[in-house]
N, C-alpha and C positions, 0 to 999 in steps of 0.2 A: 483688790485687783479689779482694773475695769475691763468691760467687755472687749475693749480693743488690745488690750494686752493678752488676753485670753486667747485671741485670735492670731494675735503674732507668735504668742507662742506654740499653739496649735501648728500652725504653717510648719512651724521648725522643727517637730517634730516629727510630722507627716513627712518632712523632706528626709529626716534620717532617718526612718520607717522606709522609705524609698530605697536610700542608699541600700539598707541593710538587706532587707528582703525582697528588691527589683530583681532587675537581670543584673545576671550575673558579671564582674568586673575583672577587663584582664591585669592579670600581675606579669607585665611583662618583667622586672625587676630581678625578678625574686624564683623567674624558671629558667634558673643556670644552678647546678648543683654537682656536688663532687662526693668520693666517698674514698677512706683510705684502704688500700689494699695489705694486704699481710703476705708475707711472702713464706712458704713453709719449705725451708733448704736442703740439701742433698747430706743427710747424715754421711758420715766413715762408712764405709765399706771393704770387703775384700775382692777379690781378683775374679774370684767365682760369681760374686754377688753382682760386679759390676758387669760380668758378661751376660748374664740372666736378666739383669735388669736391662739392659741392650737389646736385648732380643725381644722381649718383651714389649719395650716401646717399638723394636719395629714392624711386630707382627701386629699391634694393637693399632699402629696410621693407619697402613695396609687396611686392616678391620674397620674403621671408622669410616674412611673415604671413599672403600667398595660398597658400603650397604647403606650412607645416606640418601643416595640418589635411584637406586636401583629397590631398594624395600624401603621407604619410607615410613612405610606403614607395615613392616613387617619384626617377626622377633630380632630379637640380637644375640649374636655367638658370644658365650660363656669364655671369653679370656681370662687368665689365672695371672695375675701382674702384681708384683712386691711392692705394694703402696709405699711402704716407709722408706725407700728411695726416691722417691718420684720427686718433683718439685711442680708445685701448684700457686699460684695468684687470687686470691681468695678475697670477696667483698663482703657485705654483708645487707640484706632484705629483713622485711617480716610480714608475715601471713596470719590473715583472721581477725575474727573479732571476740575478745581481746587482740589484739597483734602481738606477734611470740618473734623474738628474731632467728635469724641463722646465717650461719657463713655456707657461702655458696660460692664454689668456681666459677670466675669470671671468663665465658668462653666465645669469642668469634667464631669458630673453626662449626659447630652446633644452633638449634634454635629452641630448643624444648628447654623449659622451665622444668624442675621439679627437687622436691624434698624427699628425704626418706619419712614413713609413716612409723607410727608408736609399733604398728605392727610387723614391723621388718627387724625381724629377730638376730640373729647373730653377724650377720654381714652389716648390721646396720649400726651395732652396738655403741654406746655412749655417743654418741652424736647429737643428744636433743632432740629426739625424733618430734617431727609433725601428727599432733592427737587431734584428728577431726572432730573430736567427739566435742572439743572443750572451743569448739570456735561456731556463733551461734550463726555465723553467715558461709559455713560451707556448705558446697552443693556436689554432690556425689553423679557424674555424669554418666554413671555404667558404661565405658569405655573401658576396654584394656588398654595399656601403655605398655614400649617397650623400644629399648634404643640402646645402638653399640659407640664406642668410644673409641676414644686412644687408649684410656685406662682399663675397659669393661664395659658392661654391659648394666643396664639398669631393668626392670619389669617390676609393673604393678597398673595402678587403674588413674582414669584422666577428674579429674576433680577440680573447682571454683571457687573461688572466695574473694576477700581484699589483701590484694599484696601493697605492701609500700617502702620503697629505694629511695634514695635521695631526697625527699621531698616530695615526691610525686610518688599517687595512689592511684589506682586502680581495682573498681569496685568488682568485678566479675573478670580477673584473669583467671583462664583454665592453664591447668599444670599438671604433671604427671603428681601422683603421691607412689612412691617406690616402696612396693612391701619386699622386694627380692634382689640383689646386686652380688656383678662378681664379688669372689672373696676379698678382703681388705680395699676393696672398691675406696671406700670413707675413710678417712682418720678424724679424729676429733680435734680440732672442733668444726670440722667441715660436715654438712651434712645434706648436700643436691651440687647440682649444676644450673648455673643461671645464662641460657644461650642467646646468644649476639647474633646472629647469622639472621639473615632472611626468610619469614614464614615459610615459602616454598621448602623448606630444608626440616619442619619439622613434625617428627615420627606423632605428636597429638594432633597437628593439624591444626593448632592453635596460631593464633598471631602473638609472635612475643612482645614483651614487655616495650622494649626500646620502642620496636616498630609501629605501635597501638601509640606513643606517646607521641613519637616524629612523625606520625599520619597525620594525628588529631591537632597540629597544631600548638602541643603543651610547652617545647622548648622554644629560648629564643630564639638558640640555632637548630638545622637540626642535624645533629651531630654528637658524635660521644666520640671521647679520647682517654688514649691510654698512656701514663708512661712507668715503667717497669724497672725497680730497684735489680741488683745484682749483689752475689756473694756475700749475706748478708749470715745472720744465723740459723738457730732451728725453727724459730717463730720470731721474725721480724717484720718492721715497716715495709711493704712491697712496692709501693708509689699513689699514685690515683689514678682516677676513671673518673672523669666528669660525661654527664650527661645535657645537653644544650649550649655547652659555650666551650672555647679551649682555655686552658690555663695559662697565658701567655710569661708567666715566670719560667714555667718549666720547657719553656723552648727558645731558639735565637732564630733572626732572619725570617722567610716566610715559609708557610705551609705547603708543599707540592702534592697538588693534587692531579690525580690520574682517574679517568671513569673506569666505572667496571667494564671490562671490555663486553659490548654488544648490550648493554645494559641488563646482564642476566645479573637478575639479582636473588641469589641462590647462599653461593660463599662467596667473601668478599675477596672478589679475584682481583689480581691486576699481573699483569703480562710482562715477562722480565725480559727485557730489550738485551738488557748486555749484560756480562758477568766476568770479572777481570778477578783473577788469583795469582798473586806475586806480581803482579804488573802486565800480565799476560792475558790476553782476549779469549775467554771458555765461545767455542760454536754453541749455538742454541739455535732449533728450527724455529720458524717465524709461527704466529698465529698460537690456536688455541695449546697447541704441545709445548706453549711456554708458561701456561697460565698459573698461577703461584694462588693457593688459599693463603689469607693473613690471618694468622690461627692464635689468638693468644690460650689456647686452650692444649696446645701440644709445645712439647720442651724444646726439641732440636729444630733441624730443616732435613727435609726429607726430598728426593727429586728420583728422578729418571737412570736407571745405571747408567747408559753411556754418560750423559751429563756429568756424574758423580765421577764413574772415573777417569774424566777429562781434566777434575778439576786435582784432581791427588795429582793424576799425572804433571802438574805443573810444582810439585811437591817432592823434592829429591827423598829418596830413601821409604818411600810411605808403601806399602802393600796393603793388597784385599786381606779383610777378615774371614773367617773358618767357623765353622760351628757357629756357637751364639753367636758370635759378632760379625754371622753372614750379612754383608752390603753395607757394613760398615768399613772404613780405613785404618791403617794406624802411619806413623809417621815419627820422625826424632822432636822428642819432645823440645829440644834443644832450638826448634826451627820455630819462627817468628812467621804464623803464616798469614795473610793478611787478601780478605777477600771482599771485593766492592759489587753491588749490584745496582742496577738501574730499570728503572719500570717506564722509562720515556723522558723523565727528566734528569734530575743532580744523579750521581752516583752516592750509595750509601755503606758507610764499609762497617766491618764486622769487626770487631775489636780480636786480637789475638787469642783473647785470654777465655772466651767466647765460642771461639773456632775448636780449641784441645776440651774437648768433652772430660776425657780420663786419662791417667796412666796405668799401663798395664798393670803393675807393681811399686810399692817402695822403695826398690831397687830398680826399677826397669827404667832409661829414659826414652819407652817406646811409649805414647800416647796416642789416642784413638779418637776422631775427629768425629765434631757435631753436623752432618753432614751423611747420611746416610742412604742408602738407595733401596728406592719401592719401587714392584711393579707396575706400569700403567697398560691400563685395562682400557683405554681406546673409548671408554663410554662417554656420551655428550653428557659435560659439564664437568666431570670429574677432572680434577683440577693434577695438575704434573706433577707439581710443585707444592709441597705444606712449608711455609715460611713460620716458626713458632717463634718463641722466646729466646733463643740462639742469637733470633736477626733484632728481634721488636725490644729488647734492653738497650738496643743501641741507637733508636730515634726516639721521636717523640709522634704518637702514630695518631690519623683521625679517623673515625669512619660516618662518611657523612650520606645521612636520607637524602637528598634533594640537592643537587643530579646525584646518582647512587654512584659513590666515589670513594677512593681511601689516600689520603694526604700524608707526608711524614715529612719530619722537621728536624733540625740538632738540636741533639740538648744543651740547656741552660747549663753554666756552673751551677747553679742551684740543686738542678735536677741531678748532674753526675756526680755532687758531695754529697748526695745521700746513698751512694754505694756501698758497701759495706758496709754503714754506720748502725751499730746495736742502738738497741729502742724497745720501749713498752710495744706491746700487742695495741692495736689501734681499737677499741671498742666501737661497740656498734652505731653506723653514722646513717641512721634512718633521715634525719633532719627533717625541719619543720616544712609542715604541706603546703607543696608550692600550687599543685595541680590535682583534681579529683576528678575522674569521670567516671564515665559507666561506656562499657565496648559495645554493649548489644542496644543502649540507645545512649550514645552519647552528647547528645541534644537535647537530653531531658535539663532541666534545672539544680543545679548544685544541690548539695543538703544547704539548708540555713543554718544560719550560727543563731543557738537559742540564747544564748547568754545574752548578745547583744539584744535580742529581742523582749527579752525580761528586763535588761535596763531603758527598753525606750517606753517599756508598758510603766514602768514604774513611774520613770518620770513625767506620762499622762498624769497615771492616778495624779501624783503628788503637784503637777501644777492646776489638776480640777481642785484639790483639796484648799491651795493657796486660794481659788474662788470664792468658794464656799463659805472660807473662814471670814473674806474680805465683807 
């Protein structure tokens, strides 16, 4: 070999030495990412169970929406709620190093990340608990944690490590680690809450997940979407949640986007202009006493009494509930009710089938409307209105960082033939890393990829050796 060849290929190497170990390069490509949800559905019940379970979800909104904004940072009241009724949207992360996966509720309505720990004994049971012992990058913050729900109540300590969703890592997010939760809080294979909402909203104090990634610049868009299977089995397909791009199969026509009203970026509000049931125009006061949280983390729609019983009243035959099923309606099952709402743009309607939460009985054709009434407590920001999975099955929803905004769309045929359809359990879709940073300096320099680095040393040695030998 002569010395001029030694030198070209020198250069060439030096340049993929560059490539490899320079600054860092963007993959705009490749930071759009999706994960499948699982859907875990409303087993058989009875008459009694259904009214329990009723009450339960409405004393637990109430709970969640009174103590976000007013204790943020305070305990949470111990609600007693029949988990194996419930219906939950569940995705799926992983935490540490090694990284251990989990399925975590996918929640707009909250902002606090967290798992239950190996130490959270009977309320936590079979779930995969989180063993910090066995992850060689967690950091134990000496913080107490603690936060109320729809469902319950969680308490334990704030703790750090690498979480990694879709693609996208994150070396130092803080998260609760749960050693204490209402009773049946979890079912397996669920085992935390993974929240969506805006830092301001969360009891750690931490910046969540989405929001650290849609600051920093990691997605293409920045924006994450949902879209929400229905009537499916006990553990089914539930739909997706992408994070950075929309999935444009699983919607038609274009996205209507509305700002958060006043730019509070808190829960993802947007303000119900009008509301039409049976063809009929519901009153609604103007301004903040109409503002709706988009909550995929709560089952029904929850609003204001008079509201609520403005809208029955456009419902022949429907009466106030009693006992457990105070503030809920009931109505002839028989009746086809059909109700549209509007946040400034399209009207969006609520499929029927949607609307009839339960029936009384196997004989009864009295059924009881998803549609229930909460107190509202007047406080600034606390939202009138919890829009959950009642309304969000029936679009295609966005919720986007920059302008802080939430968009919704019709669904594709695509999207609505996967409604009831049985399917495997979707396993865990961590997917390959699109994005890595660090929160507390995310200006530092990526890690290097040693591999690469070991093949370009290699191929020095081996084209000095072709020298040598020449």
């Amino acid at each position: 070999m002569t010395l001029l060849s030694l030198a070209i290929s020198s250069i060439i190497l030096l340049a993929i030495i560059s490539n490899v170990v320079g600054a860092p390069q963007r993959y705009t490509s490749s930071a759009r990412q999706f994960i499948s949800l699982t859907r875990k559905a409303q087993p058989s019940r009875n008459t009694s169970e259904w009214a329990e379970y009723a009450k339960n979800l409405r004393d637990a909104t109430i709970a969640k929406y009174s103590s976000q904004l007013s204790q943020k940072r305070g305990t949470g009241e111990n609600l007693m709620v029949n988990q194996r009724i419930d219906t939950n949207f569940y995705g799926s992360l992983a935490v540490g190093t090694p990284p251990y996966p989990f399925a975590v509720l996918l929640d707009t309505g909250s902002s606090d990340m967290w798992v239950s720990s190996s130490a959270c004994q009977s309320t936590c049971a079979g779930t995969g608990n989180f063993d910090s012992a066995k992850s060689s990058t967690f950091k134990n913050m000496s913080k107490s944690f603690s936060v109320t729900y729809e469902k319950g109540y969680a308490a334990g300590t704030v703790g750090q490590d690498v979480v990694q969703m879709a693609g996208f890592t994150i070396s130092d997010q803080t998260f609760g680690v749960v050693t204490t939760t209402t009773a049946n809080f979890l079912q397996n294979p669920v085992t935390g809450i993974f929240g969506l909402a805006w830092q301001s909203l969360a009891a750690s104090g931490a910046m969540p997940f989405w929001q650290a990634l849609a600051s920093n610049g990691q997605w293409n868009q920045p924006l994450m979407a949902f879209q929400l299977t229905r009537k499916a089995g006990e553990l089914e397909p539930g739909g997706s949640f992408t994070m950075g791009y929309t999935n444009e199969s699983l919607y038609t026509g274009t996205i209507d986007y509305q700002d958060i009203p006043n730019g509070q970026a808190s829960y993802w509000l947007q303000q119900i202009t009008s509301m039409i049931v049976q063809g009929k125009s519901i009153f609604l006061p103007s301004g903040s006493a109409s503002y709706a949280a988009i909550d995929t983390g709560t089952t029904l729609v929850a609003g204001p009494a008079a509201s609520i019983a403005a809208i029955y009243a456009q419902i022949p035959g429907s009466q106030p509930g009693t006992g457990s099923w105070e503030g809920f309606y009931s109505y002839p099952c028989n009746t086809t009710v059909v109700v549209e709402i509007s946040f400034g743009g399209p009207n969006w309607s609520i499929s029927p089938g949607d609307f009839a939460f339960t029936s009384i009985g196997p004989t009864s054709d009295e059924c009881y409307g998803a549609f229930y009434a909460i107190p509202t407590s007047g406080a600034s920001g606390t939202p009138s209105w919890i829009l959950g999975d009642t309304f969000l099955k029936n679009v295609y929803s966005v919720f986007r960082y920059d302008p802080p905004s939430v968009g919704f769309a019709a669904l594709s045929e695509i999207a609505l033939e996967m409604n009831g359809l049985a399917g495997g359990i979707p396993s865990a879709t961590l997917g390959a890393n699109s994005a890595m940073f660090t929160l507390e300096s995310s200006a530092a320099p990526p890690t290097r990829t040693s591999s690469a680095v070991a093949i370009v040393i290699s191929a020095f040695f081996a084209t000095l050796v072709s020298f040598v030998q020449a």
